[in-house]
C-alpha positions as CSV (number, residue, x, y, z in Angstrom):
1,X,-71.1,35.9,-95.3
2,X,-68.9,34.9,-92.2
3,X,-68.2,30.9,-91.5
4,X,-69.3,29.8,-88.4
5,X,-66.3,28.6,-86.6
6,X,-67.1,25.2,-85.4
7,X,-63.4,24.6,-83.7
8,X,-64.9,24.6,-79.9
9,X,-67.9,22.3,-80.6
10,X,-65.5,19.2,-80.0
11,X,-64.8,20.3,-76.8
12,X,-68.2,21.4,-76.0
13,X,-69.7,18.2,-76.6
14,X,-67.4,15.6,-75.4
15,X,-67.1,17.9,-72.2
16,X,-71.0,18.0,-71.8
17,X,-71.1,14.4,-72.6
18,X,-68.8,13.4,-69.6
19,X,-70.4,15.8,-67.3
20,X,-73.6,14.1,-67.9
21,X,-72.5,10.8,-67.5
22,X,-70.6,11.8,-64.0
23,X,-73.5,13.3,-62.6
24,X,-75.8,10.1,-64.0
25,X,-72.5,8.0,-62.1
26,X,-72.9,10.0,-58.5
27,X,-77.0,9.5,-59.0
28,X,-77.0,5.6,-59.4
29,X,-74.4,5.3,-56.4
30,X,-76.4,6.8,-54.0
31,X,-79.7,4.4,-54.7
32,X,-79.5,1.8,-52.2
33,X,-80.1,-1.7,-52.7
34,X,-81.4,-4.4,-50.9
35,X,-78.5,-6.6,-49.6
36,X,-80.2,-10.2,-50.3
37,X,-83.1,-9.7,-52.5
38,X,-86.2,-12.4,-51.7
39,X,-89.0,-13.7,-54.0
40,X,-92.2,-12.5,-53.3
41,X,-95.6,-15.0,-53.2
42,X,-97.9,-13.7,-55.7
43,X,-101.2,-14.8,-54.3
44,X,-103.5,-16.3,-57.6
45,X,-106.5,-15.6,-57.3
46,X,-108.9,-18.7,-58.7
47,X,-112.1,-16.4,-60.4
48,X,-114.1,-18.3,-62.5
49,X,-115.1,-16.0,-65.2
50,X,-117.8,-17.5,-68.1
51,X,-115.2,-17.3,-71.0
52,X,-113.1,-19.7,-68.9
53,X,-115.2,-22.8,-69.0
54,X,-116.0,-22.8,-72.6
55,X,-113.9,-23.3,-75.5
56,X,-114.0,-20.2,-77.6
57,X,-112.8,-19.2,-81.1
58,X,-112.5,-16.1,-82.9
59,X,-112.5,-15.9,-86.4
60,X,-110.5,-13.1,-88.7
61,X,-112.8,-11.6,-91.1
62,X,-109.4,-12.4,-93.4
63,X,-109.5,-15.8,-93.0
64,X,-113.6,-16.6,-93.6
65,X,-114.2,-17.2,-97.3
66,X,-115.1,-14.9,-99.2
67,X,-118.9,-14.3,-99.7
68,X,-120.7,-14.0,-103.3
């Protein structure tokens, strides 16, 4: 059974690797960015939901006692 040369896979994958990462390089430089980047007001809104007025607790079926 012949034996797989593997004495090119070195230079495969490091060459694939920077060729990815170049093209990745020339992708992020031409995203533009915003020069002076500002906060933007989030508007709350004030809803008044049921749940919100009342205290309530929720119990874990783990943590009631057990029941005989």
């Amino acid at each position: 059974m012949p034996q797989l040369d593997t004495s090119a896979w070195f230079t495969m994958i490091s060459s694939t690797i920077l060729t990815v990462f170049i093209i990745f390089q020339l992708k992020i430089s031409k995203l533009n960015y915003p020069l002076n980047p500002t906060l933007k007001l989030l508007n709350k809104h004030n809803r008044i939901n049921p749940w919100e007025s009342k205290w309530t607790k929720i119990y874990s079926p783990l943590l009631l006692p057990p029941q005989l």
